[in-house]
C-alpha positions in Angstrom: 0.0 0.0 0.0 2.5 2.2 0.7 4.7 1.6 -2.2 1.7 2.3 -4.2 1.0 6.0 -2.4 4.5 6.9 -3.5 5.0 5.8 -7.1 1.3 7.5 -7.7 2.0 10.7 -5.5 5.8 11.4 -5.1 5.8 14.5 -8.1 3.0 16.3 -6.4 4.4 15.9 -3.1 7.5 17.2 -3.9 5.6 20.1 -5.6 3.8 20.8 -2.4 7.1 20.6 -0.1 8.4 22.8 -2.4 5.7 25.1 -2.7 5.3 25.3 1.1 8.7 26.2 1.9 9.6 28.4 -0.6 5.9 30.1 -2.0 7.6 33.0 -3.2 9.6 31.2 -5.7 6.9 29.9 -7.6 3.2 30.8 -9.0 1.1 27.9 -9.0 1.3 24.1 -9.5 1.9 24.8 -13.2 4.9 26.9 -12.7 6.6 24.5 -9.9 6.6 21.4 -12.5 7.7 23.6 -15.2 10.8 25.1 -13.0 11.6 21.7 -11.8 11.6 20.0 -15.2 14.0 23.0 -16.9 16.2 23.0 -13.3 16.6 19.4 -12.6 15.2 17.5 -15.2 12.6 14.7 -14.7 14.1 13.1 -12.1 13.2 16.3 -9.5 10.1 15.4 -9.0 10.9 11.9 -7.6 14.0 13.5 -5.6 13.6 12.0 -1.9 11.5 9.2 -3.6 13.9 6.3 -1.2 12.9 8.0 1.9 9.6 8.8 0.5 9.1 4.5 0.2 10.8 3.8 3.6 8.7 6.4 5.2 5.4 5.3 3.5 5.8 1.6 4.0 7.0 2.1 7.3 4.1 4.2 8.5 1.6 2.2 6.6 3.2 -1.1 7.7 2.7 0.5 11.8 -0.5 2.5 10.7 -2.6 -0.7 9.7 -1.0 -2.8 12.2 -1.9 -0.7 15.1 -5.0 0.4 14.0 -6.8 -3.5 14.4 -5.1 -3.4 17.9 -7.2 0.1 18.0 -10.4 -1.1 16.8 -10.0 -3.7 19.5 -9.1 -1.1 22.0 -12.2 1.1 21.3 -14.3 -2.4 21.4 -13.4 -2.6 24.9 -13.8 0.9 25.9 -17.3 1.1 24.1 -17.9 -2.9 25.7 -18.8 -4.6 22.3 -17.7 -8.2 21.4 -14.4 -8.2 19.6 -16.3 -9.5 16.7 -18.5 -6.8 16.3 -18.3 -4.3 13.2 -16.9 -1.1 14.8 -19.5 2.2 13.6 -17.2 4.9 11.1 -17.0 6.8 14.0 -15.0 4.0 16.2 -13.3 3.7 13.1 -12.1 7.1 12.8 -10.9 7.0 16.5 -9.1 3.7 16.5 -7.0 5.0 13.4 -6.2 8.3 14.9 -5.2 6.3 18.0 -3.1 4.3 15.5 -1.7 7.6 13.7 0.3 8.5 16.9 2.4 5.0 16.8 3.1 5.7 13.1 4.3 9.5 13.8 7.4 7.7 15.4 8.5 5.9 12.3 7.3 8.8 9.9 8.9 12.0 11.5 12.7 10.8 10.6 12.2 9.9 7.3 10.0 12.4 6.1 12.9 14.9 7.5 15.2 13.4 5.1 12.4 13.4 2.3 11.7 17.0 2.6 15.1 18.2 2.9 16.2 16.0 -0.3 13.2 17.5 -1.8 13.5 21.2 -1.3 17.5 21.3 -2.0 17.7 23.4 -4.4 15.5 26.3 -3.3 18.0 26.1 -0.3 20.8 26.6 -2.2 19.2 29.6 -4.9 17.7 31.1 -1.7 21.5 31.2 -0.5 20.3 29.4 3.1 22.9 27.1 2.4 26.3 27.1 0.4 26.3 23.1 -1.0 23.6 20.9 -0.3 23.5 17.3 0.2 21.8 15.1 -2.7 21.8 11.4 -1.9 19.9 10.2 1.1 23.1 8.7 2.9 24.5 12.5 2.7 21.3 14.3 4.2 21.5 11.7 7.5 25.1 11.6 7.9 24.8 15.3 8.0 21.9 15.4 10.8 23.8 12.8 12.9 26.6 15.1 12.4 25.0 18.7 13.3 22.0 17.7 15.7 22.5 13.6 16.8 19.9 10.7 16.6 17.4 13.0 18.1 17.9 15.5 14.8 15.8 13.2 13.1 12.7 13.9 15.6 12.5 17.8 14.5 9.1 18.7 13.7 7.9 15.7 15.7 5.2 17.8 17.8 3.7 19.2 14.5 3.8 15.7 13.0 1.8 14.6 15.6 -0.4 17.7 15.5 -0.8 16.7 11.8 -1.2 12.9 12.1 -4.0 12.4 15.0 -6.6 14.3 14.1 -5.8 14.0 10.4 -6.0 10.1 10.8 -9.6 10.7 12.3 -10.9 12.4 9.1 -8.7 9.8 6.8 -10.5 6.5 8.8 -13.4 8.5 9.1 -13.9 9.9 5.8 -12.9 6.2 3.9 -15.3 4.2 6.0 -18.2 6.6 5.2 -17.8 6.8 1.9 -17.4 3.1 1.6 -20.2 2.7 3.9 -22.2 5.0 1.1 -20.7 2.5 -2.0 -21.9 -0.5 -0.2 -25.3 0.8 0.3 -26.7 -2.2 2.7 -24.4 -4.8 1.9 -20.9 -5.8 2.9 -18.1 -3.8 2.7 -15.9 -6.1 2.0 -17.5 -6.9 -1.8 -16.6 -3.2 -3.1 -14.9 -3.6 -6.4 -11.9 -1.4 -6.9 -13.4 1.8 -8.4 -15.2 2.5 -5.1 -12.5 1.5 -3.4 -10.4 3.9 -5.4 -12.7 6.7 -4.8 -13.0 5.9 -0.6 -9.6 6.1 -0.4 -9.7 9.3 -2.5 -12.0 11.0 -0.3 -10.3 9.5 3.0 -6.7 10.9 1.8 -8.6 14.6 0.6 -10.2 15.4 4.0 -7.0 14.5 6.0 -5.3 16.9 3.9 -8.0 19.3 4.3 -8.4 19.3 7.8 -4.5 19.6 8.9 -2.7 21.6 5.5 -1.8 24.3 7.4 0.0 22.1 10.3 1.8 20.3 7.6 2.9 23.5 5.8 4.6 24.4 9.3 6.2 20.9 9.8 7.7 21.2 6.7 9.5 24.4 7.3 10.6 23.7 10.1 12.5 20.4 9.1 14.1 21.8 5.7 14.9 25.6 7.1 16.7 23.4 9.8 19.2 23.0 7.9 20.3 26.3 7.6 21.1 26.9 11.8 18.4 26.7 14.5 14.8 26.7 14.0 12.3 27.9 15.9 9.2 25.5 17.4 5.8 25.2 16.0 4.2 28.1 17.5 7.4 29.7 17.1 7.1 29.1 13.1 3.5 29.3 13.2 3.6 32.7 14.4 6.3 34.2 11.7 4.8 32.9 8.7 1.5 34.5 9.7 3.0 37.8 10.7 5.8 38.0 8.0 3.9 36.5 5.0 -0.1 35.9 5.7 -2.5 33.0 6.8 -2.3 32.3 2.8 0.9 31.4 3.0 0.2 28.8 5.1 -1.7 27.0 2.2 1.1 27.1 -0.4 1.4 24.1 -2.5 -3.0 22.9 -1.6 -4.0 22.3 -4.9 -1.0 19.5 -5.5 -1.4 18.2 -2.2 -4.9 17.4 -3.1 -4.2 16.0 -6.4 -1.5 13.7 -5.0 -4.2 13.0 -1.9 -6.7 11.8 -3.8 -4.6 9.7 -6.4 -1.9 8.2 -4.2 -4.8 7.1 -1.1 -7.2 5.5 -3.9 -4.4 3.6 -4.3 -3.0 3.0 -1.0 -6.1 1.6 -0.2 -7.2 -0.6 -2.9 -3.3 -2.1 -2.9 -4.5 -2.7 0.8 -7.8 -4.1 0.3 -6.3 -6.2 -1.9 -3.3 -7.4 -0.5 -5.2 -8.2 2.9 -7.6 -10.4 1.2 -4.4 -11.9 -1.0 -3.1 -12.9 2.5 -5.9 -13.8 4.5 -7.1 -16.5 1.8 -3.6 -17.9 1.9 -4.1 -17.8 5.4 -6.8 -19.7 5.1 -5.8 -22.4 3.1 -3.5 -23.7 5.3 
């Protein structure tokens, strides 16, 4: 599932990163891809793509996992049998409950992502002299400069991004494949509603916490440059110093990429799971 989010999504998210921490630099979507492609050639837009996979499959890997201990957590807390179908409500909280496990195995990859992602703005903004372009480069230089715990900057607005974000993502993809199945079971949706669930799912989470993300993402790739300040801290300046607009640089490829790259991060789930669990069960 994972895998699938980032082959689909990687160019737009590296548009939005970019976008969001340098929005001065560009004038839309259009212009971004255009700058990139004459800069960098086509392989910008899948710059960061090796943390981008290890982060994805990673959090997804830790996201589903923990959120069917969740469901069984909120069965007990709302005292139903562990069998029982959860409402897309309980759903919603057992994956934001989830979220906050995968937060620990997101924040230091998606650090190395963003910075790999936004390098060159850092250099033609003059933040930094040469930048690092493999992967191996980027974390030997955060070990380097900040330690193991450099890794965990912008963990407190990754959180702030990923729990209630996860409640709309659950929330929204279980409703809307709650409205597909119309009375029957969920599990025998074809993959064009599943596509489109995990669609809406991926668009409301982006909806509901864009701003929070736009924040996190300064804050890990202006890093770089010398100390940065905390989420309020950053919050604050970009609000004074450039606008509450600025805080949605980069939304429109962040909700192309949402909708494309969740479609498919859910029906590669789906499908996979129910690979699996027949294997399972022919043993």
């Amino acid at each position: 599932g994972g895998t699938a989010c980032v082959v689909t999504g990687q160019p737009f998210d590296t548009a939005k990163v970019k976008m969001q921490t340098f929005p001065d630099m560009y004038k839309g979507i259009v212009d971004c891809f255009v700058k990139t492609y004459k800069q960098v050639g086509f392989r910008g837009f899948y710059k960061g793509t090796t943390p981008a996979l290890v982060a994805n499959i990673a959090e997804n890997s830790v996201l589903f996992m923990c959120y069917g201990f969740c469901q069984q957590i909120v069965r007990r807390i709302v005292g139903v049998d562990r069998k029982t179908k959860l409402s897309d409500l309980q759903n919603a909280a057992a994956g934001s409950f989830a979220s906050a496990f995968a937060t620990l195995v997101l924040c230091p990859t998606e650090l190395v992502k963003c910075r790999l992602q936004a390098m060159h703005e850092m250099q033609l903004s003059g933040k930094i002299i040469q930048g690092h372009n493999t992967v191996w480069s980027v974390v030997k230089g955060v070990i380097q400069k900040d330690g193991p715990l450099g890794f965990y900057r912008g963990l407190s607005s990754t959180l702030l991004r990923e729990v209630p974000g996860y409640f709309f993502f659950f929330g929204g993809y279980e409703l809307s494949r709650t409205f597909f199945a119309s009375g029957r079971s969920k599990d025998e949706l074809g993959p064009i509603p599943l596509l489109l669930s995990g669609g809406f799912g991926g668009s409301c989470l982006w909806i509901a916490v864009y701003p929070v993300d736009c924040v996190k993402s300064r804050i890990q790739v202006l890093s770089m440059a010398g100390k940065q300040t905390g989420f309020m801290g950053t919050f604050v300046t970009v609000v004074r110093t450039e606008g509450v607009l600025a805080l949605y640089s980069g939304l429109k490829p962040t909700m192309i990429r949402a909708f494309l790259a969740n479609g498919a991060l859910f029906l590669a789930y789906e499908y996979s799971r129910k690979l699996m669990m027949k294997q399972i069960d022919s043993y």
